[in-house]
Backbone atoms as SQL, in Angstrom:
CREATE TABLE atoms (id INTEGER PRIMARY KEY, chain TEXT, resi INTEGER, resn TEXT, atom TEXT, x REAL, y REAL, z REAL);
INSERT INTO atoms VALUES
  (1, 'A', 1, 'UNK', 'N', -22.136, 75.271, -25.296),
  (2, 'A', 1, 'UNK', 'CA', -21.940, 74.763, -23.971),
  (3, 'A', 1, 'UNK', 'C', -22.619, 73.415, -23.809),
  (4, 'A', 2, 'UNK', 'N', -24.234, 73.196, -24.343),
  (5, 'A', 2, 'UNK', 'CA', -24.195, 72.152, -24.338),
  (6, 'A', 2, 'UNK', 'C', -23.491, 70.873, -24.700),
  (7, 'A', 3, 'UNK', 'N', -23.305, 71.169, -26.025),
  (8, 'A', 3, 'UNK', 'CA', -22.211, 70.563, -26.911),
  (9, 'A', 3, 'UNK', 'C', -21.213, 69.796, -25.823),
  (10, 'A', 4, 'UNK', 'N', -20.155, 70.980, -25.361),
  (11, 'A', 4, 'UNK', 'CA', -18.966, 70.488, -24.318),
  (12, 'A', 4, 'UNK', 'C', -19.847, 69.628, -23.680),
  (13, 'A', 5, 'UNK', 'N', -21.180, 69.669, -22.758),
  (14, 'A', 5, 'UNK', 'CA', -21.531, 68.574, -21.675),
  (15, 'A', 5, 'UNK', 'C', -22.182, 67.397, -22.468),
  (16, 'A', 6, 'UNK', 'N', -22.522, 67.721, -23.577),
  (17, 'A', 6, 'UNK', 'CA', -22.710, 66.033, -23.762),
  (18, 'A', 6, 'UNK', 'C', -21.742, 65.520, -24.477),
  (19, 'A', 7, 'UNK', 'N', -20.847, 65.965, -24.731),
  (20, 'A', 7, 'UNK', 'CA', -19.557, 65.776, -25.284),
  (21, 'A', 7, 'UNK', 'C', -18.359, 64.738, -23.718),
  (22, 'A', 8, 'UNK', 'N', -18.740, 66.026, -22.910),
  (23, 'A', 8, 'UNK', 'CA', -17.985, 65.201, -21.517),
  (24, 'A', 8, 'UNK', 'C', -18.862, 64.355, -20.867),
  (25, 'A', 9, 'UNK', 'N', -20.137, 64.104, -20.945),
  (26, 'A', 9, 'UNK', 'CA', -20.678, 63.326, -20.276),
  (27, 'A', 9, 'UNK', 'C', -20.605, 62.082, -21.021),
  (28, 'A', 10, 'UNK', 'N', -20.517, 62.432, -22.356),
  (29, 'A', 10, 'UNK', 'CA', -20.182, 61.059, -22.964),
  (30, 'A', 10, 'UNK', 'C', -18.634, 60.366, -23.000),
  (31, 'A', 11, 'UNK', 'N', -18.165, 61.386, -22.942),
  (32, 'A', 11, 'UNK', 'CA', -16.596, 61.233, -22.608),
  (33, 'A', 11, 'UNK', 'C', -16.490, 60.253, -20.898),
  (34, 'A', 12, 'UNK', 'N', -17.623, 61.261, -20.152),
  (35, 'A', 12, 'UNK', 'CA', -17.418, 60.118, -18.738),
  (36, 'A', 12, 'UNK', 'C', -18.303, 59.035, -18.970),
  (37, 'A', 13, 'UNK', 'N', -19.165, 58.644, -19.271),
  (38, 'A', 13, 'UNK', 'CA', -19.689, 57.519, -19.781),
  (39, 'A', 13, 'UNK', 'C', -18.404, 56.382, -20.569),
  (40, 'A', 14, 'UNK', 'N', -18.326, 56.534, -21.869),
  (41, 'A', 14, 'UNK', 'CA', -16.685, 55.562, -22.473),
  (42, 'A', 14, 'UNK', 'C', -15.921, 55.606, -21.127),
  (43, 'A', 15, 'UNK', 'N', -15.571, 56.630, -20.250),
  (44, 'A', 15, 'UNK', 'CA', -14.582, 56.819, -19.459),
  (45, 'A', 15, 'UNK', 'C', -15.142, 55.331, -17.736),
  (46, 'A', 16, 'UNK', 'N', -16.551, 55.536, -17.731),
  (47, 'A', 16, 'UNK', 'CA', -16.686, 54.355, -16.602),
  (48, 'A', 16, 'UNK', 'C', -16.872, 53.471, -17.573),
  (49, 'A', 17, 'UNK', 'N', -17.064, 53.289, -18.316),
  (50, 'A', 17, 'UNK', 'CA', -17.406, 51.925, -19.224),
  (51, 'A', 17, 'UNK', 'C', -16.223, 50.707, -19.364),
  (52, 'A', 18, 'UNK', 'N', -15.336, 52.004, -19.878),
  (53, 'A', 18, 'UNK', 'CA', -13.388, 51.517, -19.733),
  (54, 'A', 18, 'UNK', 'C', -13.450, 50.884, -18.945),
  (55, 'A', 19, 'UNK', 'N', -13.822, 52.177, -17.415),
  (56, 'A', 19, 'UNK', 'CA', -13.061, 51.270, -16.063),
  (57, 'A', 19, 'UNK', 'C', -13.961, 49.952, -15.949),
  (58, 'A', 20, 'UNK', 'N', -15.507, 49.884, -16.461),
  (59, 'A', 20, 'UNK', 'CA', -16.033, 48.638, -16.119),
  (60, 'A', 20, 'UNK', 'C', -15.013, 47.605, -16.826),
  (61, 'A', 21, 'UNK', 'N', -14.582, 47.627, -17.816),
  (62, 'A', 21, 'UNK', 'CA', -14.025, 46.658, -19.341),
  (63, 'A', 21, 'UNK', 'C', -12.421, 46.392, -18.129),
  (64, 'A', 22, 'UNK', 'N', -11.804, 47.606, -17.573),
  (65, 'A', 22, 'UNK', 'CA', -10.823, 46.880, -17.220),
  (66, 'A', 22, 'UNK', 'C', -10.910, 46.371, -16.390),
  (67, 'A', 23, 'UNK', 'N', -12.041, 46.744, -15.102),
  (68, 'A', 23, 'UNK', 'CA', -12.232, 45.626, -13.804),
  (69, 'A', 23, 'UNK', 'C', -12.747, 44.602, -14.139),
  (70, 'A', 24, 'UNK', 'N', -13.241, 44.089, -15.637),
  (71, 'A', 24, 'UNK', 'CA', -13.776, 42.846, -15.950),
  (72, 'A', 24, 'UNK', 'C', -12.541, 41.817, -16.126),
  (73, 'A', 25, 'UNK', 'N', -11.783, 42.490, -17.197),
  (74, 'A', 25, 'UNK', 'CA', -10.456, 41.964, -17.613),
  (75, 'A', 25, 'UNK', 'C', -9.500, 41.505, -16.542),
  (76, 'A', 26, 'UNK', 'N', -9.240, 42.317, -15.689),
  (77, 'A', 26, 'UNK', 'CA', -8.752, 42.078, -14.150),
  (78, 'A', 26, 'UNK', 'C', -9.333, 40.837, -13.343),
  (79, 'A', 27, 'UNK', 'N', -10.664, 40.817, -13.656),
  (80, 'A', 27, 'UNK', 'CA', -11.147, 39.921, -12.852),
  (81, 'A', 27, 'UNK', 'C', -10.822, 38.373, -13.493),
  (82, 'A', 28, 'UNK', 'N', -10.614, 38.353, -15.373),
  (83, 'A', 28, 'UNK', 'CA', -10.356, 37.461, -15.740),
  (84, 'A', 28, 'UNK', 'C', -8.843, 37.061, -15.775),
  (85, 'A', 29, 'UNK', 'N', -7.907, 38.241, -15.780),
  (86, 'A', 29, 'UNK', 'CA', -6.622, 37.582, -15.430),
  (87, 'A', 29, 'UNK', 'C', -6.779, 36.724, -13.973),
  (88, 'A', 30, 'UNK', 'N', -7.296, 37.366, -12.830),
  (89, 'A', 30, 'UNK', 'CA', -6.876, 37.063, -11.808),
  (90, 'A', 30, 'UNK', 'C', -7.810, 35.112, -12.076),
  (91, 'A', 31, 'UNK', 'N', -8.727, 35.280, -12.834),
  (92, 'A', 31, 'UNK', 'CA', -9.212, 33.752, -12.832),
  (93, 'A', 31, 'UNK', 'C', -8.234, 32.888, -13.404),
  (94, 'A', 32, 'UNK', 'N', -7.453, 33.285, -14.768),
  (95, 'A', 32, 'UNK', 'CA', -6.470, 32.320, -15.501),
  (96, 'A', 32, 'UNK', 'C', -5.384, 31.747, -14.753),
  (97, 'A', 33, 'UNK', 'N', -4.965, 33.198, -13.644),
  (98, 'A', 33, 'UNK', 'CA', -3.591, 32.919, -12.902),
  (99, 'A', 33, 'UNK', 'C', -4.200, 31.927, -11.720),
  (100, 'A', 34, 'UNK', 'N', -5.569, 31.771, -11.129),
  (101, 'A', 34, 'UNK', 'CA', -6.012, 31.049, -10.398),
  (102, 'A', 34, 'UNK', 'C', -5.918, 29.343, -10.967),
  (103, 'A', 35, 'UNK', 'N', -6.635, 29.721, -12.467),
  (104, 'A', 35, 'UNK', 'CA', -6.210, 28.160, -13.260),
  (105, 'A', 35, 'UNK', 'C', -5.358, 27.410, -13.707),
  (106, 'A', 36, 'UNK', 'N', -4.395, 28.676, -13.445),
  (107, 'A', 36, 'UNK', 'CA', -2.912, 28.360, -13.698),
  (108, 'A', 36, 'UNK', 'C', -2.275, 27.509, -12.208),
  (109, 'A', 37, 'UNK', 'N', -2.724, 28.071, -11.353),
  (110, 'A', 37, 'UNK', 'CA', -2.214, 27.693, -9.675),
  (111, 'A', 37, 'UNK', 'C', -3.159, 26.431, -9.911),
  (112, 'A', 38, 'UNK', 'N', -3.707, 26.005, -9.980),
  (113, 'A', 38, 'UNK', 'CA', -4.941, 25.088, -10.062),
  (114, 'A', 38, 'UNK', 'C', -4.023, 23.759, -10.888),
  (115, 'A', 39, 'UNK', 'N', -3.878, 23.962, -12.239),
  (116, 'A', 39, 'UNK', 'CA', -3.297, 23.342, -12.890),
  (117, 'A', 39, 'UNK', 'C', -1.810, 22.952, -12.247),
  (118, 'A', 40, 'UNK', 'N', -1.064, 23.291, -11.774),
  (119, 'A', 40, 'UNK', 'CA', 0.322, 23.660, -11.208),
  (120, 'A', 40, 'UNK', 'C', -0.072, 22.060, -10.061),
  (121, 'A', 41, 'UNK', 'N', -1.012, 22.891, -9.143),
  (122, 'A', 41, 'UNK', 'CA', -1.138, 22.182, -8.019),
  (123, 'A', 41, 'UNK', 'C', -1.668, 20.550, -8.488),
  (124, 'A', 42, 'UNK', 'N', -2.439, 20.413, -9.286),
  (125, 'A', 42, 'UNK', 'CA', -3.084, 19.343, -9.762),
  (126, 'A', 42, 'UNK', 'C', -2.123, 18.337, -10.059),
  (127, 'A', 43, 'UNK', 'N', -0.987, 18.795, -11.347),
  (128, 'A', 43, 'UNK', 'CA', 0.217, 18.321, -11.856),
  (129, 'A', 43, 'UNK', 'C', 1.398, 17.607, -10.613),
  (130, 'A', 44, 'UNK', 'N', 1.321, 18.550, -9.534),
  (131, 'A', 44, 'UNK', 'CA', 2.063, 18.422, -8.279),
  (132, 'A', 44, 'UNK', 'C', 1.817, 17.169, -7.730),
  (133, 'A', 45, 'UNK', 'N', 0.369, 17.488, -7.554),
  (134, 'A', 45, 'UNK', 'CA', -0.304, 16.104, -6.903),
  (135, 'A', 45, 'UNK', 'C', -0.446, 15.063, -7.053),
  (136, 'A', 46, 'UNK', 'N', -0.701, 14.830, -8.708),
  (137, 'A', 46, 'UNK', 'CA', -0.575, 13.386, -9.639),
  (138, 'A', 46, 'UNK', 'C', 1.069, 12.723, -9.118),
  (139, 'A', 47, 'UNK', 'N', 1.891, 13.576, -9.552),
  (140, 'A', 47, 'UNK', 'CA', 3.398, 13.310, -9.614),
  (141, 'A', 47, 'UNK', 'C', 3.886, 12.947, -8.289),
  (142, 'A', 48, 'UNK', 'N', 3.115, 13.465, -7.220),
  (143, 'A', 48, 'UNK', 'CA', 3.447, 12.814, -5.496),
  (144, 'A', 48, 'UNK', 'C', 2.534, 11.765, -5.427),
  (145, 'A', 49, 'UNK', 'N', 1.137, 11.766, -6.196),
  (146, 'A', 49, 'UNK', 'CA', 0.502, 10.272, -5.892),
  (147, 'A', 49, 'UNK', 'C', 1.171, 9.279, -6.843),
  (148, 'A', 50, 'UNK', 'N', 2.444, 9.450, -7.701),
  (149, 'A', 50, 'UNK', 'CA', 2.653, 8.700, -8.658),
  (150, 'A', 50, 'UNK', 'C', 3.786, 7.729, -7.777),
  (151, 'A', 51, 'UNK', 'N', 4.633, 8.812, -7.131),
  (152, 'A', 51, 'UNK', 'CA', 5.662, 8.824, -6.234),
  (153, 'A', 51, 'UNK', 'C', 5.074, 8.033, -4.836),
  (154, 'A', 52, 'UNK', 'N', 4.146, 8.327, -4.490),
  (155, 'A', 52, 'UNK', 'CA', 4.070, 7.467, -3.443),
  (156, 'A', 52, 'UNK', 'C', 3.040, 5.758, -4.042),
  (157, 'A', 53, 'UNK', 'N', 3.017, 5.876, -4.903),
  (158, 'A', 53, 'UNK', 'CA', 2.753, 4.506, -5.543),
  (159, 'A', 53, 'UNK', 'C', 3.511, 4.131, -5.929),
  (160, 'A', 54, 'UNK', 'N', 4.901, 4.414, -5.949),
  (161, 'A', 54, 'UNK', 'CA', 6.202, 3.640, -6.235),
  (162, 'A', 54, 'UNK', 'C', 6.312, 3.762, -5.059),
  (163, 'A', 55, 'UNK', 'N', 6.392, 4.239, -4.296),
  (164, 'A', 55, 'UNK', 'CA', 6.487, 3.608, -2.481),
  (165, 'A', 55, 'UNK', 'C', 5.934, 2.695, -1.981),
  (166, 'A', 56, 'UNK', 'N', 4.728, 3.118, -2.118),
  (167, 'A', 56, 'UNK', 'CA', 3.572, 1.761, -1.828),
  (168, 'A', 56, 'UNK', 'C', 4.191, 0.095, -2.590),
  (169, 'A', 57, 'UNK', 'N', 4.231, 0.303, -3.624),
  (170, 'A', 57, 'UNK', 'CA', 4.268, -0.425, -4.107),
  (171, 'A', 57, 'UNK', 'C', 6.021, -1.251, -3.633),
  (172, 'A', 58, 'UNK', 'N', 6.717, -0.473, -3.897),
  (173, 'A', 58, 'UNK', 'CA', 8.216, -0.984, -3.111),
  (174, 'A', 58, 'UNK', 'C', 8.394, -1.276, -1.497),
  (175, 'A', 59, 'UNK', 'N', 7.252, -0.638, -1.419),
  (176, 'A', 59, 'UNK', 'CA', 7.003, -1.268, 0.461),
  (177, 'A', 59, 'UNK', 'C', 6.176, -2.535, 0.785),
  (178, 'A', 60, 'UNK', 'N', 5.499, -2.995, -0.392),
  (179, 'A', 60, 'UNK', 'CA', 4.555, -4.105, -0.610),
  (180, 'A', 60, 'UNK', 'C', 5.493, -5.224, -1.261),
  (181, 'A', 61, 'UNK', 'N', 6.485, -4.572, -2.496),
  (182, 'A', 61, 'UNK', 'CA', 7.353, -5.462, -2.842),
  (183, 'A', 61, 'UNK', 'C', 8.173, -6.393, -2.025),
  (184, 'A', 62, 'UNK', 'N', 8.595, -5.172, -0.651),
  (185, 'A', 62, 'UNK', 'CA', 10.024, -5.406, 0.695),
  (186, 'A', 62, 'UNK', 'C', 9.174, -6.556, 1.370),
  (187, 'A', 63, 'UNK', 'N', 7.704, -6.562, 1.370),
  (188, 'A', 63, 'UNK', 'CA', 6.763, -7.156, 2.831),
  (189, 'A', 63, 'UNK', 'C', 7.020, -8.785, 1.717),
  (190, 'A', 64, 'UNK', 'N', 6.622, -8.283, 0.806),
  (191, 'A', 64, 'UNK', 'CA', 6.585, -10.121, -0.149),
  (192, 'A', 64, 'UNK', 'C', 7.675, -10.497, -0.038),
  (193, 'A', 65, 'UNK', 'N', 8.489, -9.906, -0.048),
  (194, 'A', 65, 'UNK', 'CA', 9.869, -10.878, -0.293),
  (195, 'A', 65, 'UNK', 'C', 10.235, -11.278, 1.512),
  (196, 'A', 66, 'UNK', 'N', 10.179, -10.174, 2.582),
  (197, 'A', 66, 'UNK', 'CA', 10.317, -10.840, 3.769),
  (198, 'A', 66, 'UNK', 'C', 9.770, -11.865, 4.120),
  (199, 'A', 67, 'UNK', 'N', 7.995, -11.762, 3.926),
  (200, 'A', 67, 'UNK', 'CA', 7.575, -12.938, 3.991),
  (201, 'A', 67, 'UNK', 'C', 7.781, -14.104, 3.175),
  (202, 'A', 68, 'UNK', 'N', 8.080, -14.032, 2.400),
  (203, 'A', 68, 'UNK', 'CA', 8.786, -15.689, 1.340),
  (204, 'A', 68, 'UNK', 'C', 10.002, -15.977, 2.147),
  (205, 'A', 69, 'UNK', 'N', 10.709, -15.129, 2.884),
  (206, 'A', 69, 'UNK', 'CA', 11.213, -15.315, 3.388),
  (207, 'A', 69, 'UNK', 'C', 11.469, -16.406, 4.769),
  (208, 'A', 70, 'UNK', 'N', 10.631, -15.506, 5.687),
  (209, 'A', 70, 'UNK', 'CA', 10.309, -15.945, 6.683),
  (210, 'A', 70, 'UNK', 'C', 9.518, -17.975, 6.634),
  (211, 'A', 71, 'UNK', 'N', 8.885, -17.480, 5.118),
  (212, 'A', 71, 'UNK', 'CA', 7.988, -18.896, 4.771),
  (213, 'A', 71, 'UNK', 'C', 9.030, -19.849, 4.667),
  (214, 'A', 72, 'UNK', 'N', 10.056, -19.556, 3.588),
  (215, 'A', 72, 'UNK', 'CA', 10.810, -20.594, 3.735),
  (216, 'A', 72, 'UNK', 'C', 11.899, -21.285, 5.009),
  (217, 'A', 73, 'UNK', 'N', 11.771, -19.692, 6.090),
  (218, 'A', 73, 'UNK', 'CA', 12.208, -20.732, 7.337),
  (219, 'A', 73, 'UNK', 'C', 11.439, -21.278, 7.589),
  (220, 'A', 74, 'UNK', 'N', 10.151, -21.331, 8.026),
  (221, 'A', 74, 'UNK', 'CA', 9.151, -21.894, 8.761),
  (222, 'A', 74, 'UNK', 'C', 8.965, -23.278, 7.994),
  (223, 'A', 75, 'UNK', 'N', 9.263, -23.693, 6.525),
  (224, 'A', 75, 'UNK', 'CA', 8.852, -24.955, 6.072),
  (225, 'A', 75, 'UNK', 'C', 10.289, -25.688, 6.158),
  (226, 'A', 76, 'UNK', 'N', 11.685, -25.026, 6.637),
  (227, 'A', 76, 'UNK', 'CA', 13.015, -25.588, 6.789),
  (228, 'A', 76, 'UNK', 'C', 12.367, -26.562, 8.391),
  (229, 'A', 77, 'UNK', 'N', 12.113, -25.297, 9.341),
  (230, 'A', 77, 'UNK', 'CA', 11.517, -25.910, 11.010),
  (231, 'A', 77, 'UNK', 'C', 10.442, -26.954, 10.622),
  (232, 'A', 78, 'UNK', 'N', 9.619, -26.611, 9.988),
  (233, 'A', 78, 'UNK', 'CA', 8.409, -27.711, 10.007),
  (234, 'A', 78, 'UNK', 'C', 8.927, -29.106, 9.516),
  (235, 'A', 79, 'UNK', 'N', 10.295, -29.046, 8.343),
  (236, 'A', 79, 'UNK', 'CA', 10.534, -30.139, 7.717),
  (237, 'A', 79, 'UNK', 'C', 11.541, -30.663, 8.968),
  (238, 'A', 80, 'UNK', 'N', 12.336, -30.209, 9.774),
  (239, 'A', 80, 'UNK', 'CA', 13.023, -30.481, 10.784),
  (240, 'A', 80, 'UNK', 'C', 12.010, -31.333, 11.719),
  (241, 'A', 81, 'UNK', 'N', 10.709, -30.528, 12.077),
  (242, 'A', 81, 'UNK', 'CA', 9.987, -31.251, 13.398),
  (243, 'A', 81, 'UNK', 'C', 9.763, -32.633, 12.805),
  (244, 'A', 82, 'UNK', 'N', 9.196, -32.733, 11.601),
  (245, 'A', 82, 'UNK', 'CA', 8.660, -33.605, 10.535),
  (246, 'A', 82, 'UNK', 'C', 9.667, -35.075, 10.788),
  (247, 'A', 83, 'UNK', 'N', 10.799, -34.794, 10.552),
  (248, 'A', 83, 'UNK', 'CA', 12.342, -35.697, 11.085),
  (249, 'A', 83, 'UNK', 'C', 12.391, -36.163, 11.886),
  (250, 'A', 84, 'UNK', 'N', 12.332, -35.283, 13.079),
  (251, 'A', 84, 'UNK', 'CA', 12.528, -35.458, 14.324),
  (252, 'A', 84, 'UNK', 'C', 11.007, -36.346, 14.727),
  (253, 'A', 85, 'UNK', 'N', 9.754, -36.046, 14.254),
  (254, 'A', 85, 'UNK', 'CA', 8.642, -37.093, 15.092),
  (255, 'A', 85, 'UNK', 'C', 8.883, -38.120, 14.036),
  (256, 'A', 86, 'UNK', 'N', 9.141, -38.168, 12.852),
  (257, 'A', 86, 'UNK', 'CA', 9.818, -39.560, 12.442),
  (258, 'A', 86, 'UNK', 'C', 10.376, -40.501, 13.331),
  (259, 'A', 87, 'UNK', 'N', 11.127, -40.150, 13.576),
  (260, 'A', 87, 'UNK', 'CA', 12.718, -41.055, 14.009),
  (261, 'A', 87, 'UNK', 'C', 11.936, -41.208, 15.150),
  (262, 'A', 88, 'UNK', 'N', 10.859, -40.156, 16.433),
  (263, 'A', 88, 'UNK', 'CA', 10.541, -40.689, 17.078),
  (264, 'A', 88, 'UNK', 'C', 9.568, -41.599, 17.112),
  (265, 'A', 89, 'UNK', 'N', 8.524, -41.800, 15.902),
  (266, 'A', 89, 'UNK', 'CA', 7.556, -42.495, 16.045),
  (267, 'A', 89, 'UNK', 'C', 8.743, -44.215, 14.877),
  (268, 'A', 90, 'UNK', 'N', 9.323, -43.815, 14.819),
  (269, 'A', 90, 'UNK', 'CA', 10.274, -45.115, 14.614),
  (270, 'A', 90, 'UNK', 'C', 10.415, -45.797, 15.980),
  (271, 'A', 91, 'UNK', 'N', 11.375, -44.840, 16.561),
  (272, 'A', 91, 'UNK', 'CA', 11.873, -45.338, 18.150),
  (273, 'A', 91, 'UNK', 'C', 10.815, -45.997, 19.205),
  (274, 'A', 92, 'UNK', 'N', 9.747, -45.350, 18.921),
  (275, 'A', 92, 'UNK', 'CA', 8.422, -46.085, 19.637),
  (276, 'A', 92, 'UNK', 'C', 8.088, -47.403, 18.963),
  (277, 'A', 93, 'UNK', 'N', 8.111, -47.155, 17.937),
  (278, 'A', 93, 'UNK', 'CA', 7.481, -48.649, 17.255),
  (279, 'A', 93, 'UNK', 'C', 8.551, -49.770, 17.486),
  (280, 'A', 94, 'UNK', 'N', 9.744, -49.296, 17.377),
  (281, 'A', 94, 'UNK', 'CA', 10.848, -50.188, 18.042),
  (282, 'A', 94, 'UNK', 'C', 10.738, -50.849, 19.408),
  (283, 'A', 95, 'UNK', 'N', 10.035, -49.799, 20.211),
  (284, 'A', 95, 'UNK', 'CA', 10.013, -50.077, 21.767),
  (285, 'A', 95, 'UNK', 'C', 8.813, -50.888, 21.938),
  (286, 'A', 96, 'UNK', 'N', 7.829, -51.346, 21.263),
  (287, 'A', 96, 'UNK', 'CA', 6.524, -51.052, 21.194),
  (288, 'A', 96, 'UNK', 'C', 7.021, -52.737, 20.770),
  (289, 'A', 97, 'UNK', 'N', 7.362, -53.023, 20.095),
  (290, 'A', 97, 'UNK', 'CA', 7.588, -54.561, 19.045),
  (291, 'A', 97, 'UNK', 'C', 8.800, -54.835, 20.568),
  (292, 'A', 98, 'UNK', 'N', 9.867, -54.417, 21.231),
  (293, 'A', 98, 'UNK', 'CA', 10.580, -55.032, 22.296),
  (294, 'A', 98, 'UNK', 'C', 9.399, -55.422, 23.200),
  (295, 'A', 99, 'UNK', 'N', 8.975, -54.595, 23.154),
  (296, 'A', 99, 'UNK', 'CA', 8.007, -55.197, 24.772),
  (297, 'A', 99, 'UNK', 'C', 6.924, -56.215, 24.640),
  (298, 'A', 100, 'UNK', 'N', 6.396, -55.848, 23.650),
  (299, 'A', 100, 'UNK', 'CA', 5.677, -56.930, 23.461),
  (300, 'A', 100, 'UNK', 'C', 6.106, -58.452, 23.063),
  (301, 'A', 101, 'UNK', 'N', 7.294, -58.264, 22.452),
  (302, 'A', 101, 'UNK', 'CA', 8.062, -59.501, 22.791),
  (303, 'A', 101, 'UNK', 'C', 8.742, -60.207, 23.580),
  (304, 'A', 102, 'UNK', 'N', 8.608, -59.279, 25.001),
  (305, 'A', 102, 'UNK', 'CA', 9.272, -59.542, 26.551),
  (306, 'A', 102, 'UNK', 'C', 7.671, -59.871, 26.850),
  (307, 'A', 103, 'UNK', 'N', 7.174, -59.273, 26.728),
  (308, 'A', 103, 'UNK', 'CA', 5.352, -59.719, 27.578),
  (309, 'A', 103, 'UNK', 'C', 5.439, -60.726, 27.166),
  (310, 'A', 104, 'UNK', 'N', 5.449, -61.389, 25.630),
  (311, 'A', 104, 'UNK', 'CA', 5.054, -62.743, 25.449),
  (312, 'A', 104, 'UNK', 'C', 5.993, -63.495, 25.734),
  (313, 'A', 105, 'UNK', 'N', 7.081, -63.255, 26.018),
  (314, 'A', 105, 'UNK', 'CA', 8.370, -64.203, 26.996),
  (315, 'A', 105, 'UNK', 'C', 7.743, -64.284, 28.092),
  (316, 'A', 106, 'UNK', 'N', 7.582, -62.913, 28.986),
  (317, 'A', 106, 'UNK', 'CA', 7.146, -63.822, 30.418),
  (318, 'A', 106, 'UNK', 'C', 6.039, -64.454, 30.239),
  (319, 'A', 107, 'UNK', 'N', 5.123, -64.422, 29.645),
  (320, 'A', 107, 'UNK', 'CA', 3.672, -64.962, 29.470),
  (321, 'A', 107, 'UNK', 'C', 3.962, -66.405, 29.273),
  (322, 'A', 108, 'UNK', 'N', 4.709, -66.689, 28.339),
  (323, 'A', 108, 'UNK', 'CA', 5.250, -68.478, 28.220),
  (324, 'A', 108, 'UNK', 'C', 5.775, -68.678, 29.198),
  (325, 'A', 109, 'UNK', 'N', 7.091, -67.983, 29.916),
  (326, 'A', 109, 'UNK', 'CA', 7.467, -68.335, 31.430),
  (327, 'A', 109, 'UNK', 'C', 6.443, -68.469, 32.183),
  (328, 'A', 110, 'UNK', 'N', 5.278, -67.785, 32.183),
  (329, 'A', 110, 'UNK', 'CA', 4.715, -67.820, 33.396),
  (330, 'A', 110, 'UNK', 'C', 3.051, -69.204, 33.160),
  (331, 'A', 111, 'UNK', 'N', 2.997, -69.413, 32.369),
  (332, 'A', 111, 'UNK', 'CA', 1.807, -69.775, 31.908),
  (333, 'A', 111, 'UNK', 'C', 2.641, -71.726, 31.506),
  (334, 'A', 112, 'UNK', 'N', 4.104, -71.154, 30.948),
  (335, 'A', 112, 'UNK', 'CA', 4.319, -72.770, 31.006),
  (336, 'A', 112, 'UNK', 'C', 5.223, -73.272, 31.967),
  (337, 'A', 113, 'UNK', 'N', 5.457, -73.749, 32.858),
  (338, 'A', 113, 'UNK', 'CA', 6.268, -73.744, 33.551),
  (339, 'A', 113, 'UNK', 'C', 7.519, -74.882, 33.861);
């Protein structure tokens, strides 16, 4: 009789030992499938930050080219104003050389008589 109980007590002993060995094992699947989700998610994330750096970057591309854009109207207008106070600072200097050559007309009219 003894025999049978240390026979079954050792039998329940291997027998919780097991269950310790498989709640260990359990605990390490459930870590791999965690590193697995881990890894998964990581991979996910690179590939959307990769994706939105080809966004970024094609939205930075769209802004450069509008603005070269926009630049080259603004130096078409500037070269226009540029023309335009030309011709006017011509037209003044024109007016500028008439009058003073009417002042010194009346000035001899008036000074010689």
């Amino acid at each position: 009789m003894k025999l049978k109980a240390l026979s079954a007590g050792r039998h329940g002993n291997d027998l919780q030992n097991t269950g310790v060995g498989v709640s260990e094992l359990n605990h390490l699947v459930q870590l791999l499938t965690d590193m697995d989700s881990v890894k998964e998610l990581v991979a996910e994330l690179q590939h959307e930050d990769i994706a939105l750096g080809d966004t970024k970057l094609e939205d930075l591309e769209a802004a450069l080219q509008k603005a070269k854009v926009e630049l080259a109207q603004q130096l078409r207008e500037h070269q226009e104003l540029l023309n335009v106070k030309l011709g006017l600072d011509v037209e003044i200097a024109t007016h500028r050389k008439l009058l003073e050559g009417e002042e010194s007309n009346w000035l001899e009219k008036v000074l010689v008589p």
